[in-house]
KOLDORO-495140 format. One record per residue (C-alpha): residue number from 0; y, x, z. Coordinates in pm, whole numbers. Each point is the difference from the previous one (the first is absolute). Layout:
@nr->NUM | v->Y | u->X | w->Z
...
//
This chain:
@nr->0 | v->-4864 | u->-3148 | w->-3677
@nr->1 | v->66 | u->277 | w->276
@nr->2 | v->320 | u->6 | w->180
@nr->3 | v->92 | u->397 | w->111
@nr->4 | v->29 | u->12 | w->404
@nr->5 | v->305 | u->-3 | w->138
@nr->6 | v->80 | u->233 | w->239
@nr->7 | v->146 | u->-168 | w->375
@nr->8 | v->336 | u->112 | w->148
@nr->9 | v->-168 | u->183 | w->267
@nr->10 | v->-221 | u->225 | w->-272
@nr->11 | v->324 | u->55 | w->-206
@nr->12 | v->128 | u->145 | w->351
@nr->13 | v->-291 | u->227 | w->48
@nr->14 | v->-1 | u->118 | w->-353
@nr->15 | v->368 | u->90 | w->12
@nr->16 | v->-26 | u->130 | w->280
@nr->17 | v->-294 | u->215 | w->-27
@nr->18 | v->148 | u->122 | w->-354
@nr->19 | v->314 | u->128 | w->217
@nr->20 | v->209 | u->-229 | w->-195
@nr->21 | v->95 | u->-247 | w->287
@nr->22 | v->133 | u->288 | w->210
@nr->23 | v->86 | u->255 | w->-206
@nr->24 | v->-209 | u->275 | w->97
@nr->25 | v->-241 | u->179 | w->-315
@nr->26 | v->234 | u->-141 | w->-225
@nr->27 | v->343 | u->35 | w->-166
@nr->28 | v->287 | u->-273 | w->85
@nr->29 | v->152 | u->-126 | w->-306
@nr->30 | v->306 | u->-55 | w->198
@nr->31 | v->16 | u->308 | w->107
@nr->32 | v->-26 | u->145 | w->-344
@nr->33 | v->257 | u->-228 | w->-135
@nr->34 | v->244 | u->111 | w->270
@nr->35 | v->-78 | u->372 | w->-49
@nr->36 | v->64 | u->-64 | w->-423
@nr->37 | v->310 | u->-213 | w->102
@nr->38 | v->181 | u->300 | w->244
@nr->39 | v->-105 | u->271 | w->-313
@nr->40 | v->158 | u->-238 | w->-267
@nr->41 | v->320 | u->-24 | w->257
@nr->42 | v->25 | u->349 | w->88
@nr->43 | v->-49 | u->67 | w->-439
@nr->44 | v->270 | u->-209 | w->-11
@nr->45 | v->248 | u->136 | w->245
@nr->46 | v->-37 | u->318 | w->-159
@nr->47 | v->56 | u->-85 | w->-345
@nr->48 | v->296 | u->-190 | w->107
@nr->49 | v->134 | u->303 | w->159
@nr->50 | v->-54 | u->211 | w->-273
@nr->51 | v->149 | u->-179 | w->-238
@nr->52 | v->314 | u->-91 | w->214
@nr->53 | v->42 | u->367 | w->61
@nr->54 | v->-24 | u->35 | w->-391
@nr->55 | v->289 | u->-234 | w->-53
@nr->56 | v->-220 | u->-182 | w->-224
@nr->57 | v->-24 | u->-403 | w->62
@nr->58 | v->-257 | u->-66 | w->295
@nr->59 | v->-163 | u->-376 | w->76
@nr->60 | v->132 | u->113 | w->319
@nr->61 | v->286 | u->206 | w->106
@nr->62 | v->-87 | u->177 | w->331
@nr->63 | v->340 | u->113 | w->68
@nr->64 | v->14 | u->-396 | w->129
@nr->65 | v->-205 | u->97 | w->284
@nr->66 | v->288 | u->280 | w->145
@nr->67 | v->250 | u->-333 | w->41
@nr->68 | v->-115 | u->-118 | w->349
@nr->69 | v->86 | u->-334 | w->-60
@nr->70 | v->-255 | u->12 | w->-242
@nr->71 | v->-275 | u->135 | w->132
@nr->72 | v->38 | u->-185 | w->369
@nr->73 | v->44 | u->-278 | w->-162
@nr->74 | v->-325 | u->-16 | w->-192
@nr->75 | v->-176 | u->69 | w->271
@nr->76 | v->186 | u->-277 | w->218
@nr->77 | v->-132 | u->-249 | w->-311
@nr->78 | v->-353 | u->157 | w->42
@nr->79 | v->-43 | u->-67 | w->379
@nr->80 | v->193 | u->-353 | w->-62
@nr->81 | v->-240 | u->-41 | w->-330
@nr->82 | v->-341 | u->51 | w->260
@nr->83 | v->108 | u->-244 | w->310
@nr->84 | v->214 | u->-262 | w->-273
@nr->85 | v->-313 | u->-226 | w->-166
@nr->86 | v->-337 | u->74 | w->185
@nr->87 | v->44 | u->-303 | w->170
@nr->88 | v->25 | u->-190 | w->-314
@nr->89 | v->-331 | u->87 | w->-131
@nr->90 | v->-161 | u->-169 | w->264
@nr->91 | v->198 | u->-249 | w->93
@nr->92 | v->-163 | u->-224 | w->-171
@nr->93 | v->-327 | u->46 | w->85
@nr->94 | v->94 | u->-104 | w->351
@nr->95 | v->199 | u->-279 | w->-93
@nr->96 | v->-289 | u->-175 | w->-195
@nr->97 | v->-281 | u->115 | w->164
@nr->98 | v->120 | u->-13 | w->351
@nr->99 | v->261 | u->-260 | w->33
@nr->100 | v->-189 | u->-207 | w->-262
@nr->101 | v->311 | u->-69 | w->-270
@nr->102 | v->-43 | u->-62 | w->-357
@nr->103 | v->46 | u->264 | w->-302
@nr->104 | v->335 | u->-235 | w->-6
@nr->105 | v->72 | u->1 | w->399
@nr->106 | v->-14 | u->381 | w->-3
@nr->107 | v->217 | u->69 | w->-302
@nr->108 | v->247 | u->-210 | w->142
@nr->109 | v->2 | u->188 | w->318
@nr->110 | v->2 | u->324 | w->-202
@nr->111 | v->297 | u->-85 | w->-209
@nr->112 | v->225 | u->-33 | w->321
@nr->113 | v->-14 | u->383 | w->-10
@nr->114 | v->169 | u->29 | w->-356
@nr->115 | v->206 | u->-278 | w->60
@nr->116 | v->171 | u->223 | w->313
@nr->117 | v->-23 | u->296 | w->-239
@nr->118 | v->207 | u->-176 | w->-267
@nr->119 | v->275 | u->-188 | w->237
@nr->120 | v->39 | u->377 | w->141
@nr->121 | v->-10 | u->202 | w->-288
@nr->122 | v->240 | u->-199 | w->-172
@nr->123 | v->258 | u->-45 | w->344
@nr->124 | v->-94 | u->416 | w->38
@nr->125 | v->295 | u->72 | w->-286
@nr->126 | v->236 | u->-141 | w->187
@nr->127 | v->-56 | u->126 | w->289
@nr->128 | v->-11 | u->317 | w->-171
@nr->129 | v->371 | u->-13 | w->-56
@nr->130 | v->72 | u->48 | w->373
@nr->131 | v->-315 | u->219 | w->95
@nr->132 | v->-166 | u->310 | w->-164
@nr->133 | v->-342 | u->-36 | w->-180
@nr->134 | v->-149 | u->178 | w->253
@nr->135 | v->110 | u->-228 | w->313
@nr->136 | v->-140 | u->-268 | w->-234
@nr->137 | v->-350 | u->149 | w->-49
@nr->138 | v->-10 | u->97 | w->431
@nr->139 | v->90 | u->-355 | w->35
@nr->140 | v->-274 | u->-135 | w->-218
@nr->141 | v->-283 | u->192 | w->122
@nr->142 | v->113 | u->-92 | w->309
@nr->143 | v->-13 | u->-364 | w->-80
@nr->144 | v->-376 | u->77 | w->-169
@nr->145 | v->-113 | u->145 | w->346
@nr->146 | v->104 | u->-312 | w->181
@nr->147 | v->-135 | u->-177 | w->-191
@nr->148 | v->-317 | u->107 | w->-36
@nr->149 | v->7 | u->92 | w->408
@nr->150 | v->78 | u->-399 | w->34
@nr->151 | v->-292 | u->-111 | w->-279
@nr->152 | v->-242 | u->167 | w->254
@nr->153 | v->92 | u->-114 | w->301
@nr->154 | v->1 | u->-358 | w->-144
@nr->155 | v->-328 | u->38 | w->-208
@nr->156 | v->-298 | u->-233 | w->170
@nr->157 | v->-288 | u->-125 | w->-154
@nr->158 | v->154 | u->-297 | w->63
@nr->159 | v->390 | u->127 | w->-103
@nr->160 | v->201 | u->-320 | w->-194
@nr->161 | v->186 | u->68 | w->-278
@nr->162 | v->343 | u->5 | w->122
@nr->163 | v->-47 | u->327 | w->251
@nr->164 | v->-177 | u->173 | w->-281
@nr->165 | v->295 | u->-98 | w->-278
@nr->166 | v->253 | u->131 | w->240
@nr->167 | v->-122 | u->316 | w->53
@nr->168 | v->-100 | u->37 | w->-356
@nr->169 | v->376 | u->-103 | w->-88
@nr->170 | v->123 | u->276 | w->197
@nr->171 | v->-205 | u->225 | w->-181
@nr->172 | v->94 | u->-113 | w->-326
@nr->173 | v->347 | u->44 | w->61
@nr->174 | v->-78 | u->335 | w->131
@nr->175 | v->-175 | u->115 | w->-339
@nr->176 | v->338 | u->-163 | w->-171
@nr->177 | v->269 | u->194 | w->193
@nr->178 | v->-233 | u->340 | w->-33
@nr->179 | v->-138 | u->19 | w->-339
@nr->180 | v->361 | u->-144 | w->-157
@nr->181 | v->141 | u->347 | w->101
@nr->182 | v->-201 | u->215 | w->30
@nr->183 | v->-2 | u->127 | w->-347
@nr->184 | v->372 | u->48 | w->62
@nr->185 | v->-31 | u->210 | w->282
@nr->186 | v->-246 | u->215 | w->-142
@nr->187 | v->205 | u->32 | w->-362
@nr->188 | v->309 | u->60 | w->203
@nr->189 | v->77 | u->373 | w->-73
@nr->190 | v->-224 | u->46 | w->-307
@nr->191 | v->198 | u->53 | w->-333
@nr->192 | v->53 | u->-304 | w->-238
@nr->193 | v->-187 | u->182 | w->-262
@nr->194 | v->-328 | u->66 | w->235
@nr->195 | v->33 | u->-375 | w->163
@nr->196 | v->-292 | u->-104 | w->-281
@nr->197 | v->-223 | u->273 | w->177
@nr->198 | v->114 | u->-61 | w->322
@nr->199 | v->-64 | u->-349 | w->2
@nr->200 | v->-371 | u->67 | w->-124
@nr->201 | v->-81 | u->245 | w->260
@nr->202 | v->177 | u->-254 | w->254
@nr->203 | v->-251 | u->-271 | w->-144
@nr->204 | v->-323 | u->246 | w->-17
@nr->205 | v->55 | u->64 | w->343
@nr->206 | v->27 | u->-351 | w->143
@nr->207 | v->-305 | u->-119 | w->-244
@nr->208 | v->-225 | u->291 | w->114
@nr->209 | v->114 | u->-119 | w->386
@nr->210 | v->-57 | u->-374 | w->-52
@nr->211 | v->-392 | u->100 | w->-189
@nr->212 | v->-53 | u->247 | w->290
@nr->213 | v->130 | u->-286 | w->289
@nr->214 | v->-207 | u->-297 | w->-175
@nr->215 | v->-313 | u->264 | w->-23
@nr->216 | v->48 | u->97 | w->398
@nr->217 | v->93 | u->-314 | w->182
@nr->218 | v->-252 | u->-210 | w->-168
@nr->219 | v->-238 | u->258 | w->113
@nr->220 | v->115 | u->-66 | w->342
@nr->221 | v->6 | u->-396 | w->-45
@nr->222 | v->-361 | u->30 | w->-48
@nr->223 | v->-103 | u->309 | w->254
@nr->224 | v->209 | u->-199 | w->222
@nr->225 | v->-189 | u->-337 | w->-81
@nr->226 | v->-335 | u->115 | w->57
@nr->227 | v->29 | u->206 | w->281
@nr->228 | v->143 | u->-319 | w->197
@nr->229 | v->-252 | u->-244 | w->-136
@nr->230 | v->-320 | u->243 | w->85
@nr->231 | v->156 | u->8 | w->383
@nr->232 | v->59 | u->-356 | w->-37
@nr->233 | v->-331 | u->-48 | w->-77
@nr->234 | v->-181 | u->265 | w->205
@nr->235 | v->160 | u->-226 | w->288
@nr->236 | v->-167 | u->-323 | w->-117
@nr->237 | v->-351 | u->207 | w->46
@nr->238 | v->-12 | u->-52 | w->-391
@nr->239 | v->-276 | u->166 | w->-172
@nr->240 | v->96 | u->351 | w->-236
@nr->241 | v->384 | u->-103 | w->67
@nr->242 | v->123 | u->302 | w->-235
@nr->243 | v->-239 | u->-89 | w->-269
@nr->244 | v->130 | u->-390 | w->36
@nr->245 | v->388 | u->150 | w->40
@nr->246 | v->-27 | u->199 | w->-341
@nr->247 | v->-132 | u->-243 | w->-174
@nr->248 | v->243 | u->-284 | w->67
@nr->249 | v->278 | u->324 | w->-10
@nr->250 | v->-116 | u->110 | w->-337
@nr->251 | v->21 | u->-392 | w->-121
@nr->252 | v->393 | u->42 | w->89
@nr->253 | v->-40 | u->-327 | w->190
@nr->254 | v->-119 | u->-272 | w->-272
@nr->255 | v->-363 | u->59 | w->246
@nr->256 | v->174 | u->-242 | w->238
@nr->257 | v->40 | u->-331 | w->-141
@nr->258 | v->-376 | u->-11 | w->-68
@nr->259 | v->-88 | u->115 | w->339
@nr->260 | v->246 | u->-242 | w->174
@nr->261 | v->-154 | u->-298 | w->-227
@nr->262 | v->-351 | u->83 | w->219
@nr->263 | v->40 | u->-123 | w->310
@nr->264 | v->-216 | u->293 | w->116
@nr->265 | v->186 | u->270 | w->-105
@nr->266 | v->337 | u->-165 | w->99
@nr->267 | v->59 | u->276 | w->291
@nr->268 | v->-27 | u->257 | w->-269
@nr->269 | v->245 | u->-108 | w->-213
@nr->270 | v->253 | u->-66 | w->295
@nr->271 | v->-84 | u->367 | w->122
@nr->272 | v->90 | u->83 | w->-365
@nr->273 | v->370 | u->-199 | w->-45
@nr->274 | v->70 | u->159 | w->382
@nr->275 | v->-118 | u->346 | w->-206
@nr->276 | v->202 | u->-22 | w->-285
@nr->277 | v->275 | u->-107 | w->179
@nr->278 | v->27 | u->304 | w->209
@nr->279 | v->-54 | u->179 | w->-311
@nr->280 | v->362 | u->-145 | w->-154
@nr->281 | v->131 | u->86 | w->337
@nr->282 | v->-90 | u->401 | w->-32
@nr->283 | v->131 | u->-41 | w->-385
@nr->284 | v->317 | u->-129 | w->122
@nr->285 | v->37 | u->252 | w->260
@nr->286 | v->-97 | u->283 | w->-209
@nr->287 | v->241 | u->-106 | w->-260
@nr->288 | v->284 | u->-53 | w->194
@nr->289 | v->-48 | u->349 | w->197
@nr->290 | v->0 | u->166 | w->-369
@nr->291 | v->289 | u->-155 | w->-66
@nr->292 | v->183 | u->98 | w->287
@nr->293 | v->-86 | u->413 | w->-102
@nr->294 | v->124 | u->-120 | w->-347
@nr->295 | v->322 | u->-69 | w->186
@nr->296 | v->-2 | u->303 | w->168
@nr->297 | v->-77 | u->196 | w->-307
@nr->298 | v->348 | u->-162 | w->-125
@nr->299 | v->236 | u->136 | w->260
@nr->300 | v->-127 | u->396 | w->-184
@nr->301 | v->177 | u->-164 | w->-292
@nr->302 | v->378 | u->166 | w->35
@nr->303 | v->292 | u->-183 | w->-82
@nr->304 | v->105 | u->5 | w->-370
@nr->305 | v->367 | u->209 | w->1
@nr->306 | v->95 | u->276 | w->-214
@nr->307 | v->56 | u->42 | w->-382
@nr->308 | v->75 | u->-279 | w->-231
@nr->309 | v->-287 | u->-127 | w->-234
@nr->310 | v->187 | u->216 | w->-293
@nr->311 | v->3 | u->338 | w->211
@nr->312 | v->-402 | u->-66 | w->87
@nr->313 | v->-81 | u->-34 | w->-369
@nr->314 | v->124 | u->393 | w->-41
@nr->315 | v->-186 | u->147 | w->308
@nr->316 | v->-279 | u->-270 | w->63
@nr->317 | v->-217 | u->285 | w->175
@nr->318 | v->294 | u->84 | w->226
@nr->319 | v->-6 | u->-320 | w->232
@nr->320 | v->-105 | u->-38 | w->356
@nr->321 | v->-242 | u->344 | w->-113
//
């Protein structure tokens, strides 16, 4: 019986890249076609839902929403927030198991400290909310989510015990609680009680699409930031095609090291790569905690709700903050 060949990484490489597939060139992204279809399907939209608004028929979405500027500042506050709030949890993980070595069960229990913050905040955040405004309480838990995240990468080591990491990642939790409790409310503030079904969908849309786009972005820059380090790390040792070895073990998203620290020849590497992916949860953290800090800034464009009662805005709902 004849087996058919199977072609080695290396030849895939060549193939690909010969083809113009592995860079791009001679042929046509598929990304790039998806995100051209995607901004034509959004613009269709837009004007259909302007059209029919102006019509005074019944839209999906009422654009008169977007003259309150509560509204509209406020959706793109929960975009920015949306980006910097989870990219760090989508990798997480992978550093926790693969770097500091814990169980599937270790690293879930380390994980959950984040929702447990969320929850003990969320639920203290209405409260609170009696003696603050929704928006102090949003400022104050992105603020919270920046420190924390600021203090989960100063205290992240390949080496890092549990307790540093659960602190900071309690900080961040209760961060996420204070912020995403109210800031529905703030956004919904001035919007009519018969468009709050709309406006609450747009509100959600808008954080959903920020969250895909953050998780799509930072992970990208957990990993560009993962083998960059590692191929210097190696290209230090005097080890042989470093980038080659650094994608590789990159592209593996870590589980490459607990075989290569089980050789006692390749023990260096996989040292070089826990040091790697460290500083790789490090730029994450960073990253995230920068983003959320312009998501805070963002906020402050967000003017102070005043004005007409709730009755008077359902009558002129295109009127407000115009």
């Amino acid at each position: 019986t004849r087996t058919a060949p199977t072609a080695t990484a290396p030849e895939i490489a060549a193939a690909l890249q010969a083809t113009g597939a592995e860079t791009g060139i001679g042929v046509l992204s598929v990304v790039a076609l998806l995100v051209a279809v995607a901004a034509i399907a959004l613009a269709a939209f837009v004007v259909r839902q302007r059209a029919l608004t102006a019509s005074g028929a019944s839209p999906l979405m009422d654009t008169r929403l977007f003259s309150i500027r509560s509204f509209s500042t406020g959706n793109v506050a929960s975009f920015v927030i949306g980006v910097a709030e989870f990219g760090l949890l989508a990798v997480l993980p992978l550093w926790l198991h693969y770097t500091l070595g814990y169980s599937a069960v270790q690293t879930g229990l380390v994980i959950v400290v984040v929702a447990l913050g969320s929850f003990v905040a969320s639920g203290a955040s209405f409260g609170v909310a009696e003696r603050t405004s929704a928006i102090t309480l949003v400022r104050i838990g992105l603020v919270l989510e920046a420190l924390g995240l600021l203090l989960f990468a100063v205290v992240a080591r390949s080496d890092s015990g549990w307790l540093g990491v659960s602190l900071a990642l309690a900080v961040y939790g209760a961060g996420v609680g204070f912020a995403t409790a109210q800031v529905t409310n703030v956004v919904l503030a001035e919007v009519p009680p018969r468009l709050a079904g709309q406006g609450s969908g747009v509100q959600s849309t808008a954080r959903q699409l920020g969250s895909a786009l953050g998780i799509a972005v930072l992970t990208s820059t957990f990993f560009i930031a993962f083998a960059s380090d590692l191929t210097d790390r190696l290209d230090r040792q005097g080890a042989p095609r470093p980038a080659t070895a650094a994608d590789g073990i990159a592209d593996s998203a870590g589980a490459a090291i607990a075989g290569l620290e089980a050789d006692p020849a390749t023990q260096a590497l996989a040292e070089a790569s826990r040091e790697a992916m460290t500083f790789a949860i490090q730029v994450n953290g960073y990253v995230s905690a920068l983003l959320l800090l312009v998501g805070l800034a963002v906020t402050f464009l967000i003017p102070s709700v005043t004005g007409p009662s709730p009755a008077a805005r359902e009558e002129a709902p295109a009127d407000q903050n115009a």
